[in-house]
C-alpha positions as CSV (number, residue, x, y, z in Angstrom):
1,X,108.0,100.3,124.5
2,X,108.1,96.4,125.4
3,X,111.6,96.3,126.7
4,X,111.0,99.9,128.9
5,X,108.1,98.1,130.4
6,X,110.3,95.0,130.9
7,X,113.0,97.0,132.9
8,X,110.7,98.8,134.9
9,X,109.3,95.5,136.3
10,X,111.2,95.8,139.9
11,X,112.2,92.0,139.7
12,X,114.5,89.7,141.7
13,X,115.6,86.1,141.1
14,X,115.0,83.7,143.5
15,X,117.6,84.1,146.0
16,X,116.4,87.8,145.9
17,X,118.8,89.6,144.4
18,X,118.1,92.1,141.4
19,X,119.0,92.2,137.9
20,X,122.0,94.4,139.0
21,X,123.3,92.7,142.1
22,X,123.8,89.9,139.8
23,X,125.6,92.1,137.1
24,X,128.0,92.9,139.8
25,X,129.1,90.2,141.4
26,X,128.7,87.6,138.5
27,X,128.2,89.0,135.3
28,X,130.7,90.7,132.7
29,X,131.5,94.4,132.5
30,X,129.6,94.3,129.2
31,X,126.1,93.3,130.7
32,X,127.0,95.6,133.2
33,X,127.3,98.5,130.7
34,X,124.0,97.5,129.3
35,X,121.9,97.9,132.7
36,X,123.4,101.1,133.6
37,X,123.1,102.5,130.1
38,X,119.3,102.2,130.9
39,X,117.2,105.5,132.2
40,X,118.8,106.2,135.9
41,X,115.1,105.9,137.0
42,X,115.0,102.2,136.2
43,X,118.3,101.1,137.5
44,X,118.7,101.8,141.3
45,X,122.4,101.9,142.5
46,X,121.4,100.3,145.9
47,X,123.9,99.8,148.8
48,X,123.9,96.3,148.2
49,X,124.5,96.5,144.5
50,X,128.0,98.5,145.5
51,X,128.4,95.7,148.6
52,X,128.3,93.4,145.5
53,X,130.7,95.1,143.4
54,X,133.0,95.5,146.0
55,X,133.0,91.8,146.9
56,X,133.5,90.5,143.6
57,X,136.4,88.8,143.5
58,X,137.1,88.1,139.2
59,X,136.6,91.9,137.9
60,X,135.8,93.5,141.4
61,X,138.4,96.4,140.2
62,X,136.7,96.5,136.8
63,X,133.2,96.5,138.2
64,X,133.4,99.2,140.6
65,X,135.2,101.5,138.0
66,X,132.6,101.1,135.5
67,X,129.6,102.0,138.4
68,X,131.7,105.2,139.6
69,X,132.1,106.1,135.8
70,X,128.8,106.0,135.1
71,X,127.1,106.6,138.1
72,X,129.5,107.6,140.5
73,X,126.9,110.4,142.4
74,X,124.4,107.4,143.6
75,X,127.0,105.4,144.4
76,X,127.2,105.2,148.2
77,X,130.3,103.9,150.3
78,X,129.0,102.2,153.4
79,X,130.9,100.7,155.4
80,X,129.5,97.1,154.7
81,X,131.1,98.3,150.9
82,X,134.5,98.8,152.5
83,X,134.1,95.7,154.5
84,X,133.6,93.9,151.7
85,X,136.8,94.7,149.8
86,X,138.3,94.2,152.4
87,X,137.7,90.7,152.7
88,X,138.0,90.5,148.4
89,X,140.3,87.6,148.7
90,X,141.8,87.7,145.3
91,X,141.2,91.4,144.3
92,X,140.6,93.0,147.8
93,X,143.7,95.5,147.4
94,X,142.8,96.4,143.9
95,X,139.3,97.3,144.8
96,X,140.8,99.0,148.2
97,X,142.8,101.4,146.2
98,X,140.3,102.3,144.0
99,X,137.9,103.6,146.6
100,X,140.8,105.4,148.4
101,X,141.8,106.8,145.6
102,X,138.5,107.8,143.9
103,X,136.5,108.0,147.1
104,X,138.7,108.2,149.9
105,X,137.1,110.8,152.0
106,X,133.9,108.4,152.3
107,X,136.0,105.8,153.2
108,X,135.7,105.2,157.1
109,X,138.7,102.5,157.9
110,X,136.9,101.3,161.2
111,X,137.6,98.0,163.5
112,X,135.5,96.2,161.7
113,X,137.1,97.1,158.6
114,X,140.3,96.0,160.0
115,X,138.9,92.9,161.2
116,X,137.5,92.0,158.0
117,X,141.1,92.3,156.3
118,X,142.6,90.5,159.1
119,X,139.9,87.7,157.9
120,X,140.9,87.7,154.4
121,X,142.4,84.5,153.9
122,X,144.6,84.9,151.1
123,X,145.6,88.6,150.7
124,X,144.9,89.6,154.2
125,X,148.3,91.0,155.0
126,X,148.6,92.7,151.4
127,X,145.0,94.8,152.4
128,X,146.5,95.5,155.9
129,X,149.7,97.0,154.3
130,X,147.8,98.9,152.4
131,X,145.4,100.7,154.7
132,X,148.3,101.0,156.8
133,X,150.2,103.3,153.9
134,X,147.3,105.1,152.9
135,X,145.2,105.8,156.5
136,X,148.4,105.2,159.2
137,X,147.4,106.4,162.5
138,X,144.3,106.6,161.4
139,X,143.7,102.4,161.1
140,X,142.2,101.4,164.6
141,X,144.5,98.7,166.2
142,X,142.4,97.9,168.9
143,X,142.0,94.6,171.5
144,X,140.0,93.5,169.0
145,X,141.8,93.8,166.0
146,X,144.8,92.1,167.8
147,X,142.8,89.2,168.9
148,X,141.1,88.3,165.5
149,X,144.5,88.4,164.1
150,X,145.7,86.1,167.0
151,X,143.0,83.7,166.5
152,X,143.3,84.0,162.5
153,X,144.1,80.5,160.9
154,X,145.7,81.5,157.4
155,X,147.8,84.8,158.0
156,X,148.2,85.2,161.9
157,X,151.8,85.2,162.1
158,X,152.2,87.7,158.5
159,X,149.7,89.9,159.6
160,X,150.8,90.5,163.6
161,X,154.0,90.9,162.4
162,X,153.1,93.8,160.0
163,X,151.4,95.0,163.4
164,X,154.2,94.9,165.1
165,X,156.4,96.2,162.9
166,X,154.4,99.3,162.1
167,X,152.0,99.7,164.9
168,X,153.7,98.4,167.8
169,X,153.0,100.5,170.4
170,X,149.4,99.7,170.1
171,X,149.5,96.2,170.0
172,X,148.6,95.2,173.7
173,X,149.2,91.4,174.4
174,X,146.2,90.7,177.2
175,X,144.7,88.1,178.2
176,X,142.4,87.2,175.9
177,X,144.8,87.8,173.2
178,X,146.8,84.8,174.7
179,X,142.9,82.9,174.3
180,X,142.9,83.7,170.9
181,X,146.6,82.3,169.9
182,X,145.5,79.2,172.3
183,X,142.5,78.6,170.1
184,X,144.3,78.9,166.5
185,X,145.0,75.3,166.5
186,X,146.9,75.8,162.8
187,X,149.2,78.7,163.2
188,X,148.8,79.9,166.9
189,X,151.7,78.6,168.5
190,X,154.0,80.9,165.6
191,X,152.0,83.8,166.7
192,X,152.7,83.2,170.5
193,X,156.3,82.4,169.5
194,X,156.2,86.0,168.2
195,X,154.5,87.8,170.5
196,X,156.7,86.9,173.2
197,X,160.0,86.8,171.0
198,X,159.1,90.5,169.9
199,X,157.3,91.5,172.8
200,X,157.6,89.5,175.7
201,X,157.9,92.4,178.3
202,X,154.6,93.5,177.2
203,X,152.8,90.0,177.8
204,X,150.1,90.7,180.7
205,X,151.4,87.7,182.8
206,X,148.9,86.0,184.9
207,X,148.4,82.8,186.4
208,X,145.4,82.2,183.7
209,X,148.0,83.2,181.0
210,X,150.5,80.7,181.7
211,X,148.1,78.1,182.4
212,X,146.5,78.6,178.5
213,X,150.3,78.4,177.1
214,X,151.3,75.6,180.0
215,X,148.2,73.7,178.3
216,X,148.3,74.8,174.5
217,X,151.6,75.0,173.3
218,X,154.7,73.2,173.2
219,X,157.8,73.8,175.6
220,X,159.4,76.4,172.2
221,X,156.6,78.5,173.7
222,X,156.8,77.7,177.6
223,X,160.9,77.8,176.9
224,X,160.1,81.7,175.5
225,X,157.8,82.7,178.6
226,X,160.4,81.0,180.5
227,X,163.5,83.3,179.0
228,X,161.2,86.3,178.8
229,X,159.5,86.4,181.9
230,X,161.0,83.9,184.1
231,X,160.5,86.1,187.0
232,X,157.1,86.9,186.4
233,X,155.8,83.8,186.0
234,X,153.1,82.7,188.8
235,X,154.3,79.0,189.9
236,X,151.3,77.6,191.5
237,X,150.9,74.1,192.3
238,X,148.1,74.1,189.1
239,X,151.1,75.7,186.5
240,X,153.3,72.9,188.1
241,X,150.9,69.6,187.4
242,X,150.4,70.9,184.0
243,X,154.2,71.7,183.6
244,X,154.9,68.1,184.9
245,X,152.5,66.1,183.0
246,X,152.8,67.6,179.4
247,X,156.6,68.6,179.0
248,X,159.9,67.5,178.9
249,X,162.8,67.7,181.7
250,X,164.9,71.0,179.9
251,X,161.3,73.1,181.2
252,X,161.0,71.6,184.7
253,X,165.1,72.0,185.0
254,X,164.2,75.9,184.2
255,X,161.8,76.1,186.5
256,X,164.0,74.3,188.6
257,X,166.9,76.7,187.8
258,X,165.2,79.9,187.6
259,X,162.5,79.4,190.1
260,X,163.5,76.7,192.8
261,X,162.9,78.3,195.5
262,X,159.5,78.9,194.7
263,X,158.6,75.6,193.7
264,X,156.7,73.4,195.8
265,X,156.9,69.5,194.5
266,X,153.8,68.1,195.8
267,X,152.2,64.9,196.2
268,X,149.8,65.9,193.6
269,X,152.6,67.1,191.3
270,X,154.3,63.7,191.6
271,X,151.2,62.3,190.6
272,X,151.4,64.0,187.1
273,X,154.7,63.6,186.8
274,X,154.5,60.1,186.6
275,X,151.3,60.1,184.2
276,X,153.6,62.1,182.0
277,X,153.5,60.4,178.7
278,X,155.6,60.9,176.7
279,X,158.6,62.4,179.3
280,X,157.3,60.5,182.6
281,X,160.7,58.9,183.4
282,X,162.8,61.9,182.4
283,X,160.7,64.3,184.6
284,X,160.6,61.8,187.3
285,X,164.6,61.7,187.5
286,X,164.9,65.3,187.8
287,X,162.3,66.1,190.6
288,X,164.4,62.7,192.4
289,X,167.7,64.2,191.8
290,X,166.8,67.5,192.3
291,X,164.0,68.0,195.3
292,X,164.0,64.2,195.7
293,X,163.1,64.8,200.0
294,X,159.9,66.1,198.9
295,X,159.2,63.4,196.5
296,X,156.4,61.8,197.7
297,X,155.3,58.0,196.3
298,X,152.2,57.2,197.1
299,X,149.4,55.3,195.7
300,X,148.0,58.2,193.5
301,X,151.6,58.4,192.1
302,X,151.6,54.3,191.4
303,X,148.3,54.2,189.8
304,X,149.2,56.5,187.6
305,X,152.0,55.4,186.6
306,X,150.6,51.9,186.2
307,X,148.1,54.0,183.7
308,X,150.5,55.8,181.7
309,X,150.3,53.5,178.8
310,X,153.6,55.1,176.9
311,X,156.3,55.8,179.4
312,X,154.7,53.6,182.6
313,X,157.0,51.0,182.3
314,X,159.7,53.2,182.9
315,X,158.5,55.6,185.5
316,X,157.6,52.1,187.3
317,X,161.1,50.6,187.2
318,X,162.3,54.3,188.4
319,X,160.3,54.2,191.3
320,X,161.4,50.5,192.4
321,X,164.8,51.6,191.7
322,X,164.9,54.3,193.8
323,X,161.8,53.6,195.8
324,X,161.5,50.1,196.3
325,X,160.3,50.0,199.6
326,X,157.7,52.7,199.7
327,X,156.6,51.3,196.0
328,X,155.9,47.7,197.4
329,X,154.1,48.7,200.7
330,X,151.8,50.3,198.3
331,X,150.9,47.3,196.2
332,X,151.0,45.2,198.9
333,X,147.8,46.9,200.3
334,X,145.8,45.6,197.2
335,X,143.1,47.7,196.6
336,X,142.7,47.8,192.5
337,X,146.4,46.7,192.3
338,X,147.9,43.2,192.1
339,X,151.4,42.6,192.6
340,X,154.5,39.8,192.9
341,X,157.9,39.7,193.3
342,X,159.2,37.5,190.5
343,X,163.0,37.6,191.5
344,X,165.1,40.0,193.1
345,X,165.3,41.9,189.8
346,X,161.8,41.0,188.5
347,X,158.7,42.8,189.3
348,X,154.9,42.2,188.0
349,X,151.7,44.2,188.6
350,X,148.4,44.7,187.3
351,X,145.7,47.6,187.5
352,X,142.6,47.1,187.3
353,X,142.5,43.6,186.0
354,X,144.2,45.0,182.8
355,X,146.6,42.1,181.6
356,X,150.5,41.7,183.5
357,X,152.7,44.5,183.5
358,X,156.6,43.3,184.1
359,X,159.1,46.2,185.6
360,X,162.7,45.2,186.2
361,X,164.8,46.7,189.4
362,X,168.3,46.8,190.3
363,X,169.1,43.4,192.7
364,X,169.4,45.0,195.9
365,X,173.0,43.8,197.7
């Protein structure tokens, strides 16, 4: 017959795929039908025809029955099939079930199986939930899982605390865990919130870790390793330039608070204080109040304030305030600094030839 010969012709279309790799992950359950009602001989159930099914995201549920119906004893589950259901964004726990219900002791829920729900973008958590009730202990929470759920854009937060709530114990907070949050730019600073929030005893505490979340996120974050681990926290002169230059005053006064006695305010850190910009003259006040003998002005500190083209201004008129003389033997030595004493309350400098900055002072008596 014509149409035997036709379907014995092993073709593919263009991209590859056969005749039934595009029934199941495009086509209706009706072509479907069709194909498989053909001799078993001409239709090969392939591993990438099943990968196909499983990904389908319209009628992946539909699909998948309708192979394991018909020809349920060629149809292998790898675990690039379970991957791929996995990561099913729109019918990923329908398909899941199905194979745990109808194939469940060929389904091998490994990392990467995890990982793959983790990546699933709109019913991640929903997948994760639901391996968790089937498969329990048996769902590998691993570094690795915990990381690509820290670095995961869309369902971070929802799916670590799902972790957290069911799998605690084997959520370990490392390191590189801390990387990952530091590189979700969308949702990591909610899952570091968490993390330390749920878990901060459990947070690996390094000097590397606090420099990530010192650098990364905001001082909710640096306020919680703070609370958590305030006594744990390695205050290096590095921590304590980035501390200065990025944050406000309440995280340097609880560094202050907690740690003062271990908090060295060097020239270098006065430096970044006062190229701090958006809290340079706040910071600046509390390291004068507070540690003001080791408050050191010099020109490193000037230039950059003179450079902090937010808060400058202010850091500037601090430091003449409080600093006059030290401030003015600076600029008097020139270098890539102009300056002149308008009146007694009336400063003006320049950096680098760029324009006339004007600072006001308190008239000295």
């Amino acid at each position: 017959m014509v149409g035997r010969e036709v379907i014995t012709i092993q073709c593919v279309n263009r991209q590859g795929r056969s005749p039934l790799q595009v029934a199941v992950r495009n086509g209706s359950c009706a072509s479907l039908a069709r194909l498989l009602e053909q001799d078993r001989q001409y239709i090969e159930i392939t591993a990438e025809a099943v990968k196909e099914a499983a990904w389908n995201y319209h009628n992946g549920k539909e699909v998948m029955t309708l192979l394991l119906d018909r020809r349920g004893e060629d149809v292998r589950i790898t675990e690039e099939v379970v991957k791929a259901a996995a990561m099913n964004f729109r019918s990923g726990k329908e398909v899941m079930t199905l194979l745990l219900d109808r194939r469940g002791e060929d389904v091998q829920i490994t990392e990467e199986v995890v990982k793959a729900a983790v990546r699933n973008y709109r019913s991640g958590k929903e997948v994760m939930a639901l391996l968790l009730d089937r498969r329990g202990e048996d769902v590998p929470i691993t570094e690795e899982v915990v990381k690509e759920t820290a670095r995961d854009y869309h369902n971070g937060k929802e799916v670590m605390t799902l972790l957290l709530d069911r799998r605690g114990a084997d959520v370990q907070i490392t390191k590189e865990v801390v990387e990952a949050a530091a590189g979700n730019e969308r949702s990591g600073m909610e899952v570091m919130a968490l993390l330390l929030d749920r878990r901060g005893a459990d947070v690996q505490i390094t000097e590397d870790v606090v420099k990530i979340i010192a650098r990364r996120f905001d001082h909710k974050v640096m306020t919680l390793l703070l609370d958590r681990r305030g006594t744990d926290v390695q205050i290096t002169e590095d921590v304590m330039k980035i501390i200065a230059r990025r944050f406000d005053q309440k995280v340097m006064t609880l560094l202050l608070d907690w740690r003062g006695a271990d908090i060295q305010i060097t020239k270098e850190v006065v430096e970044a204080a006062a190229g701090n910009e958006g809290n340079g003259k706040e910071v600046m006040t509390l390291l004068l109040d507070r540690r003001g003998e080791y408050v050191q002005v010099t020109k490193e500190v000037v230039e950059a304030a003179a450079m902090n083209y937010r808060s400058g201004k202010e850091v500037m008129a601090l430091l003449f305030n409080q600093r006059e003389e030290e401030v003015v033997k600076i600029l008097a030595l020139g270098n890539n600094m102009n300056f002149g004493k308008v009146s007694p309350t009336l400063f003006r400098v320049s950096f680098s030839g760029v324009g006339w900055i004007y600072y006001r002072s308190r008239a000295r008596v």
